[in-house]
C-alpha positions in Angstrom: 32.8 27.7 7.2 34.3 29.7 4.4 37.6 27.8 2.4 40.9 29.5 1.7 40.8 31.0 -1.7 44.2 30.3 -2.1 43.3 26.5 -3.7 40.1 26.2 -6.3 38.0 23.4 -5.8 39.0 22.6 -9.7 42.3 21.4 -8.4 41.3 18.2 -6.6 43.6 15.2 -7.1 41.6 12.6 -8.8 41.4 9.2 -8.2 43.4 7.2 -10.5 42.7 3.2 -8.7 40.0 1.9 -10.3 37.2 0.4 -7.6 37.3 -2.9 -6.4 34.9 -5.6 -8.6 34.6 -8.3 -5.8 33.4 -7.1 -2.3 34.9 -8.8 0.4 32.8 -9.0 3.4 34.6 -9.9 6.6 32.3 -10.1 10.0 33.2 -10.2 13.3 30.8 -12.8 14.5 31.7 -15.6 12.2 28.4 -17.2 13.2 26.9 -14.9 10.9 26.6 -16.1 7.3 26.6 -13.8 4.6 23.9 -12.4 2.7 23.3 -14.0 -1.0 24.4 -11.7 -3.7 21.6 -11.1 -6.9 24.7 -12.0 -9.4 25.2 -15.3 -6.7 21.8 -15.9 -6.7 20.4 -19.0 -8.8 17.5 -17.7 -11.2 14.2 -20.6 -10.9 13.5 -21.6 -14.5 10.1 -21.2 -16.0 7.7 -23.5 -15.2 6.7 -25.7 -18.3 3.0 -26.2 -17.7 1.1 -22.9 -17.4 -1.2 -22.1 -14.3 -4.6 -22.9 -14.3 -6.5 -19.3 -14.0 -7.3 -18.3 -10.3 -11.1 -18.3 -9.6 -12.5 -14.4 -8.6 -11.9 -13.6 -5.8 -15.0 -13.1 -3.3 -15.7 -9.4 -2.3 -15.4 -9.1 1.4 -16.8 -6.5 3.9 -14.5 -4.0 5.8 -14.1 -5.1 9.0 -13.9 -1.3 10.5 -13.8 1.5 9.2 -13.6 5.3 10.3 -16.0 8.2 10.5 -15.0 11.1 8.2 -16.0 14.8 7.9 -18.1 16.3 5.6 -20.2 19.7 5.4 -23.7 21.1 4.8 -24.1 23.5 1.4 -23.4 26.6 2.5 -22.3 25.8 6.0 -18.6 25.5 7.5 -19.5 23.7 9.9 -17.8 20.1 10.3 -20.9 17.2 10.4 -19.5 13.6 10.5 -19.8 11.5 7.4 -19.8 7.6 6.6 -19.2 6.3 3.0 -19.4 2.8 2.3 -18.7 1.3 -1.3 -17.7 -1.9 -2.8 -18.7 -5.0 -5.0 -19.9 -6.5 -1.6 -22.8 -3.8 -1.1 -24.1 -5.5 -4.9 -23.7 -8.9 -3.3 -25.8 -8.2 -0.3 -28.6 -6.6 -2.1 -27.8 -3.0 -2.2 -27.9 -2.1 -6.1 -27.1 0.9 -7.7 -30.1 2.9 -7.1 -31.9 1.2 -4.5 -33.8 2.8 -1.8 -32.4 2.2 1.6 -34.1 2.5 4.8 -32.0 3.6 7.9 -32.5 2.6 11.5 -30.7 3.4 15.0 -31.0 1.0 17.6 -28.5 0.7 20.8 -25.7 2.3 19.2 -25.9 1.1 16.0 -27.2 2.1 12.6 -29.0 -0.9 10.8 -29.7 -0.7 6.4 -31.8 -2.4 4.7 -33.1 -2.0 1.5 -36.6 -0.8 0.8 -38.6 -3.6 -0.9 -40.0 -2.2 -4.4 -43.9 -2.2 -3.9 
């Protein structure tokens, strides 16, 4: 909607009460307590003895995970793609450059790791 251009927006009365410093909540339900403030809340002190380090955490497997999409060089055709990674590929055997061998049995894919010969 278009305003009269009989008064300039430059002419607006300006507020001249300062705001309030203390907020005053007031509820209905005076069951209800009131939410701590930060500047109400105490602040813990620092503990005096430091924490003993935390011991590495163990590398777990995904649980699930989901199928993605990749394609063929010099296709545009969609093919379905799996990508595991992780520290706990290293723990089960599976090194950096290790040969895998890939079965398919009942539904699911089984890898194991080519013993060197």
């Amino acid at each position: 909607m278009r305003r009269s251009p009989s008064r300039s927006t430059s002419a607006r009365k300006r507020v001249t009460v300062p705001p309030p410093t203390e907020v005053v909540w007031r509820s209905l339900d005076p069951s209800i307590q009131p939410r701590p403030y930060l500047e109400r809340t105490p602040v813990p002190e620092p503990r005096a003895e430091p924490r003993t380090p935390r011991r590495p955490g163990r590398p777990r497997a995904p649980q699930q995970c989901t199928v993605g999409y990749g394609y063929y060089p010099d296709s545009h055709q969609r093919i379905p793609t799996l990508r595991l990674r992780g520290r706990w590929l290293e723990q089960l055997g599976f090194a950096i450059g290790s040969k895998l061998h890939i079965r398919q049995r009942d539904g699911e894919l089984v890898i194991s790791v080519v013993d060197p010969r």
